[in-house]
N, C-alpha and C positions, 0 to 999 in steps of 0.2 A: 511532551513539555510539561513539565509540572508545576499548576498553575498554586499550589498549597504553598511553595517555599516560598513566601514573601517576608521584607522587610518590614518596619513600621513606621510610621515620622517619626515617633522620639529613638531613635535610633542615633548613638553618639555621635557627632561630629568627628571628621577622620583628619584630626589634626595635625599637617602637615607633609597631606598624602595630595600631589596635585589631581584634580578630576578633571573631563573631559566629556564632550559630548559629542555623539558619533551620530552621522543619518544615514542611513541606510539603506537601499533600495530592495525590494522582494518582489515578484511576482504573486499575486492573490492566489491565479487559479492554477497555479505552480510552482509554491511554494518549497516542493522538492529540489527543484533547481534552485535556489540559493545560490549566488558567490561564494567563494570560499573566504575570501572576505566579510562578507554581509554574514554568514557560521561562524565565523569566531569571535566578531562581535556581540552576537546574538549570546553567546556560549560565557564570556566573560561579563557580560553585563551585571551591573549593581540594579539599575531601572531600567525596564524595556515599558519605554511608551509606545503602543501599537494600535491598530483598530480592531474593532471585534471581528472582522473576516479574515483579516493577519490571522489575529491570536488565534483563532478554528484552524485556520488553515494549517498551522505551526504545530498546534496539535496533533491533527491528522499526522503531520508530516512524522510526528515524535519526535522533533528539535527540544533538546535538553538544555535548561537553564540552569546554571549556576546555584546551588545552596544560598538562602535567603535574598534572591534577588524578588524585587517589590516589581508585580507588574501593574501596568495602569493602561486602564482602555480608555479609548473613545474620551479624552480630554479637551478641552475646549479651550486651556489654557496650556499649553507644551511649552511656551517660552518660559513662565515663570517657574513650572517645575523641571525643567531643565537646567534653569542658570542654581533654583536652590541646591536641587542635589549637588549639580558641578560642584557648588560653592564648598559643600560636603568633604570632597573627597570623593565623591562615585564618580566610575563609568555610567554614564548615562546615554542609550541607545535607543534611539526614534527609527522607529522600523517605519515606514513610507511605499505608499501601493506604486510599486515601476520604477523608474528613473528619480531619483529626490530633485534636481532640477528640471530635468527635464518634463517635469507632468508633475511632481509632488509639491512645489510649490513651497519652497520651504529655506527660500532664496533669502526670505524677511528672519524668518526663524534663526536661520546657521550667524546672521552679519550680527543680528542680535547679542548673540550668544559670544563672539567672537572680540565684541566689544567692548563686552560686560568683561573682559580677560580671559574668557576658558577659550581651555584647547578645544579646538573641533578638528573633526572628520567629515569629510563627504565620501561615502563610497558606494559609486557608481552599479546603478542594476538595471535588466535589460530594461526599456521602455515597453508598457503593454499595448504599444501601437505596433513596433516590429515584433515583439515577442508572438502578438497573436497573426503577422506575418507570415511568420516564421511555420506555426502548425496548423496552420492553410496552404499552405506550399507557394506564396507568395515571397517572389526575388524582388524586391524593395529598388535594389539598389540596380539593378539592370537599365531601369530610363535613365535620369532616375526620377523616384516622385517627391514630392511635397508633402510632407508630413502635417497634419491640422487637426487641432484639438478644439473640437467645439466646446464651449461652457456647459456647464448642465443647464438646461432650461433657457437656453439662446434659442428664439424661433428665428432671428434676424443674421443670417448665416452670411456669408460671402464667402463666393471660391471665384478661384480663377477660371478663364476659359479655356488656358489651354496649360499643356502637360499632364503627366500622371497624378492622381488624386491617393493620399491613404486618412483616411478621416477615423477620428474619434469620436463617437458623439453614442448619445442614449438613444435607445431601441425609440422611443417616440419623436424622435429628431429627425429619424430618416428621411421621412416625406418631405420634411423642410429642405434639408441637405443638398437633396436628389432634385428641389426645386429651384434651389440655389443656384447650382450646378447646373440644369439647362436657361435661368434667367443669365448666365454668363455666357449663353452663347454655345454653349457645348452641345453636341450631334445626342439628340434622344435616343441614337438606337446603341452608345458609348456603349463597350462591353464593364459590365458593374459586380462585382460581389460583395457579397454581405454575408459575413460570420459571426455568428451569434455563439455567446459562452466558450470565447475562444480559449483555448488552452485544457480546456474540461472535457469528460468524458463523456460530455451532453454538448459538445461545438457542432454545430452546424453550418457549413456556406451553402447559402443558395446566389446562384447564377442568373444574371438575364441581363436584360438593356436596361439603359438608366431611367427611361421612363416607366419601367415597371415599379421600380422603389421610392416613385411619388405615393403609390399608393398603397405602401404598407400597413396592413393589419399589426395595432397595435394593442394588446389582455393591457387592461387597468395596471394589473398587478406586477407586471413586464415592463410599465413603461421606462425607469430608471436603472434598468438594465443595460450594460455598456456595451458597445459594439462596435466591431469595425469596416467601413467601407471602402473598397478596392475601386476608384474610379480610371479608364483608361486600357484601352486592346492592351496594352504593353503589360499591364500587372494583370489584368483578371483573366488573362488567356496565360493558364498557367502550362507548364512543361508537361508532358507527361510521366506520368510518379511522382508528382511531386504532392501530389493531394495523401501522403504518407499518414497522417496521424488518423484520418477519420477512416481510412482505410485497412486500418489494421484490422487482427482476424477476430477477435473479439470486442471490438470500438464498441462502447454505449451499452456492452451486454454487463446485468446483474446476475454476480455471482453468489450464492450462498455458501458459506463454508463452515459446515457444522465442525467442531473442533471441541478436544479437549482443553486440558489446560497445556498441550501441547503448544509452543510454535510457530505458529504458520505464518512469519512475516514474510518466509520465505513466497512460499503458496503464492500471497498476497501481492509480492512485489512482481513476481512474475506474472501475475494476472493483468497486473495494475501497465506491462509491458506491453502487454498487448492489448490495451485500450480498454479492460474490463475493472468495472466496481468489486471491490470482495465486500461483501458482510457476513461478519462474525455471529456465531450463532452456538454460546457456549450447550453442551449436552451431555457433557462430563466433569465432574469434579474427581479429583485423585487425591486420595487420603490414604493416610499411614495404613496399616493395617491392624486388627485388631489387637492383635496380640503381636507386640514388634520380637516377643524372645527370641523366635527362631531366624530372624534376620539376623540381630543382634550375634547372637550365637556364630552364625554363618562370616560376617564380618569378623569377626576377633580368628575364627579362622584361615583368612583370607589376610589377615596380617600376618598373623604366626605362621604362615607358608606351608597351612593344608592342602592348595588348593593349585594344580597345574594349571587349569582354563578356571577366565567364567566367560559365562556369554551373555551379552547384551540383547534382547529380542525389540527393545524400545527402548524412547526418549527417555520416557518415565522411568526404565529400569534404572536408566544410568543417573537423572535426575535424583530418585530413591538411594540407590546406594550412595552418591559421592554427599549426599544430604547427609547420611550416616556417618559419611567418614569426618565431614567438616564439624560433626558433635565431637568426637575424638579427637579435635583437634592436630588433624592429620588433612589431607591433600593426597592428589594422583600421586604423588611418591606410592603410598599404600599400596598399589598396583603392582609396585616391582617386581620382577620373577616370574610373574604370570604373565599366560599368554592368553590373549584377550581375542576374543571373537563377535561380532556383530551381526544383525541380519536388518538391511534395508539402511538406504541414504542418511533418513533423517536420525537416526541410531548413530552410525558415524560421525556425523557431523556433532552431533551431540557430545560425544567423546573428545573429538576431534578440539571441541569449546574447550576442553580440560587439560588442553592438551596433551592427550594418550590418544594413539595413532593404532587401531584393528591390528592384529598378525593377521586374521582371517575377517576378509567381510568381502566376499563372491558377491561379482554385478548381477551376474546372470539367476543369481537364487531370491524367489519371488515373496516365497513361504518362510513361515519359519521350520514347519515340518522338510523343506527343502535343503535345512542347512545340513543336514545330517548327512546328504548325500557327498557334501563337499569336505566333511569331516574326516579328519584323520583318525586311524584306529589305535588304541592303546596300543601299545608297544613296551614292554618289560625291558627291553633294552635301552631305548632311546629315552621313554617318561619315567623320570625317577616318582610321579605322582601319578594314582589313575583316577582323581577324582576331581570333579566339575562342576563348579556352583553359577545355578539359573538362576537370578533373579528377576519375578515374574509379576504376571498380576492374578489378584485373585480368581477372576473371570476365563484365565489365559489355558487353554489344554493342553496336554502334554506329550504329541509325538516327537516332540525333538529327545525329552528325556528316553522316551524307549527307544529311539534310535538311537542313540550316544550309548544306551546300556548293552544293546546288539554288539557294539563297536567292542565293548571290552570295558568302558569307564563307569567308575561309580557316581552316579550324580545325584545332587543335593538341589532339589528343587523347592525353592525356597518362595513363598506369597513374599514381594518388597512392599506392593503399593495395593490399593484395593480402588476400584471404580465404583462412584454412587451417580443417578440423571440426577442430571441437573433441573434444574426447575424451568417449564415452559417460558419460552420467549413472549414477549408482548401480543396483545392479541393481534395488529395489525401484520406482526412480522408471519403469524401463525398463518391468517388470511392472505397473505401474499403468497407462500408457500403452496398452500391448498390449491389457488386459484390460476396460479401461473404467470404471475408477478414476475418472478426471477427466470433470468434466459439459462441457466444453469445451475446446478448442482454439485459440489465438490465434498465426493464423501476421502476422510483421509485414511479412514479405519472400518475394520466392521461394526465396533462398538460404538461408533458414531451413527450408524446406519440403524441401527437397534434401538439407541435411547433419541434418537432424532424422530423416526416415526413415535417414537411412544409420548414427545412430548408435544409433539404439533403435526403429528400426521404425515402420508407419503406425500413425496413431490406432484402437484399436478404433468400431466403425462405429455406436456408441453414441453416442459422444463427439460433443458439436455442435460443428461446424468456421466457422469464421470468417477471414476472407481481408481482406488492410488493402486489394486493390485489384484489378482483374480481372489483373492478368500474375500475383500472386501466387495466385489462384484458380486460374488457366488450370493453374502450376504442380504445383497440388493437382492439376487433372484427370490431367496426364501420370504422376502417380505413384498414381491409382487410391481418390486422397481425392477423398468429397462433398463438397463444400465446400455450406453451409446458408445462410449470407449474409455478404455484403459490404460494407464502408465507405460511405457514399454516396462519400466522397471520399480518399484516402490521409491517413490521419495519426493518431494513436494513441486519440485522444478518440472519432473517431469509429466506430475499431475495436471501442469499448468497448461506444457507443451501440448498434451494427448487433447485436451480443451479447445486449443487455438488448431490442431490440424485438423480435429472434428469442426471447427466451425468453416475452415478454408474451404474442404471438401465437400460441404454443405453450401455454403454459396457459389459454390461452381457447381454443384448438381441443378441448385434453383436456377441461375443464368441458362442453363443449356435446354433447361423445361420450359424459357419466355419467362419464367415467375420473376418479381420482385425481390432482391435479398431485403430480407427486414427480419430482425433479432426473433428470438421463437418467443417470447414476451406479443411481440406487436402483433402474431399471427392469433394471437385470443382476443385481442382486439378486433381485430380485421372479421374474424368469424363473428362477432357479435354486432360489429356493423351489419352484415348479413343478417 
């Protein structure tokens, strides 16, 4: 979301453009799921009034705002800056945590606004009472129960005695709640959950009888944290499987992903699939290279239809050249004629962005020295051209060229881009690293593996290590990292996958040993309680 394009107030009046005012509903701690609704209003917006854990949230999310749209946090006064802009001419868009009726409270706001003559919008989003149902594996709607919204800071609660219970209320509310609930009459031993940070990858439910949540332990600094309470056998004795989100194969595990300027949303979102945090941890910057002649040179032949192949070994390659070609004022056209080779997913896919589609990019080939075996061999009859342009990194060695020159082809192995480290990460990211902070490791390259030790040191030997491919493991070996498992095949999806069947396999070894599953982070804890 880009929080820099904003409007101004004196920004002209948009005369005789009607404006409108739209609410919204979002999820806080799920921001991802948006409506598709709730995205395109977001997306066309003039003003997005929001709050500051929206607006974080939206960030994270990378929800893109509209050129010069004016954001405004945490306001005290929405109705009058809502009716001024309306009055404008703008789309004006009140982003609201859950339901905008149903819990946003924005009933006075919308009649408001509607009176004043602007158009409005109400569009509907999940409530964060079912939503955090919903990833507790609580069926709602099976008794069914009664939904209730405590106030913040109500100690003077009332529920009923009898039916299923789903409560909202702050983490220090509990005890009251829970005493509400049996001054109504209701059996102490009621089966109760309580989910904390629902929807996050820090959610927890804990289980027990009702009289155990009189006497919740509430941190100072927790206590206007919101939570939900499951009162009633019928909701807290859930199905089995249905406890789906906290049980996924990486839930709650922090991931590091040392990265270039490669990327890695992919990585990331598949992590983020299986219930794990990525943090980014740049270790490479990629720059032109010194001297660009021989690129340069290499391109204007690669127009002028020197060149049978080239092959792509990286992002970056293809990144490097199509950089070149858009100075030229040219596009994947430039490509034509040639037959284009790739080695590893995220190379393809990269391409694939460009829309130019591989002749050759083999699942099965790990290396780039690999590709050479898949290679076809010059042919005087068949290739009217026998010459093939690499473009490479500076760092990058070169058995694929003498194995293409084996073949019969003359190749032009060309520096595109050049790799410099990047500058060390903060000191606390460095000490989390060191100490065994993070439940894993995601190296995507070996060159990541190289200037990652060299700017913050090896992973603590806690830390489960994952490798995109064996050159980038073999890496890990020469710098004294285990490396735990491997991609079946280069590319970022599968990095993710090889992470989540390592920790599956890992928690069913711990079960079968009596041991507790807890993330390899908690087991440095546990040893230091010891």
């Amino acid at each position: 979301m880009n929080q820099d394009s904003r409007g101004t107030d004196d920004e002209p009046e948009r005369a005789g453009i009607a404006g409108r005012v739209i609410f919204a509903g979002a999820l806080p701690n799920a921001v991802h799921q948006l409506t598709l609704s709730c995205l395109r209003a977001v997306e066309r917006a003039d003003v997005l009034i929001t709050s500051t854990i929206l607006h974080e949230a939206l960030q994270d999310a990378d929800v893109v705002t509209k050129p010069g749209c004016r954001l405004v946090l945490d306001t005290n006064r929405p109705v009058e800056l809502e009716q001024r802009h309306a009055a404008e001419g703008r789309t004006v868009v009140r982003l609201v945590e859950g339901d905008p009726l149903f819990e946003g409270g924005i009933a006075d706001e919308a009649s408001a606004c509607s009176l004043a003559g602007h158009a409005i919008e109400i569009l509907p989003g999940v409530p964060t009472l079912t939503a955090a149902a919903g990833f507790a594996g609580v069926q709602l709607g099976n008794c069914p129960a009664r939904l209730v919204l405590v106030s913040p800071g109500d100690e003077q609660v009332q529920l009923p005695a009898l039916g299923e219970l789903a409560v909202r209320c702050e983490l220090r509310q509990v005890p009251a709640v829970a005493r509400a609930a049996l001054d109504a009459g209701r059996n102490d031993r009621e089966r109760t959950l309580l989910t904390l940070a629902g929807g996050t990858f820090r959610q927890e439910t804990r289980s027990g009888a009702l009289n155990d949540f009189t006497k919740v332990a509430v941190p100072d600094e927790d206590g206007e944290q919101p939570v939900y309470l499951f009162i009633g056998d019928g909701l807290a004795e859930r199905k089995p499987g249905l406890d789906w989100f906290e049980t996924q194969p990486l839930f709650g595990w922090r991931v590091l992903v040392p990265r270039t300027r490669q990327d890695c949303s992919e990585l990331i979102e598949r992590l983020a699939s299986y219930g794990a945090t990525a943090e980014e941890v740049a270790t490479i910057a990629v720059e032109p290279p010194r001297n660009p002649a021989q690129l340069d040179k290499a391109l204007r032949g690669l127009v002028d239809g020197r060149y049978e192949w080239i092959i792509f070994t990286s992002r970056h390659a293809v990144n490097a050249v199509f950089e070149k070609i858009s100075q030229y004022g040219l596009d994947s056209r430039a490509l034509s004629g040639l037959r284009i080779a790739a080695v590893g997913q995220d190379t393809t896919e990269a391409l694939t962005s460009h829309g130019v589609v591989p002749d050759l990019h083999p699942t099965d080939v790990r290396t780039v020295a690999g590709l050479a075996a898949a290679f076809p061999a010059f042919d005087d009859v068949l290739d009217p051209i026998n010459k093939v342009f690499i473009p490479r990194a500076d760092i990058a060695t070169e058995p694929l060229s003498a194995g293409l020159t084996e073949l019969g082809w003359d190749v032009d192995d060309v520096i595109a881009y050049r790799t410099v480290r990047a500058a060390p990460p903060p000191a606390p990211v460095r000490e989390a690293i060191k100490t065994g902070h993070f439940d894993a490791v995601a190296f995507t390259s070996s060159t990541t593996v190289r200037n990652m030790v060299g700017i913050a040191g090896k992973p603590h030997n806690l830390s489960v290590i994952g490798a995109i491919g064996p050159a980038t493991a073999d890496t890990c070996g020469e710098h004294g990292i285990r490396v735990d498992t491997v991609a079946a095949y280069p590319g970022q999806v599968q990095l993710a996958d090889a992470l989540a069947a390592f920790a599956t396999r890992r928690a069913e070894e711990l079960r079968a040993a009596g041991k507790p599953v807890v993330r390899p982070s908690q087991r440095r804890r546990r040893r230091s309680a010891r």
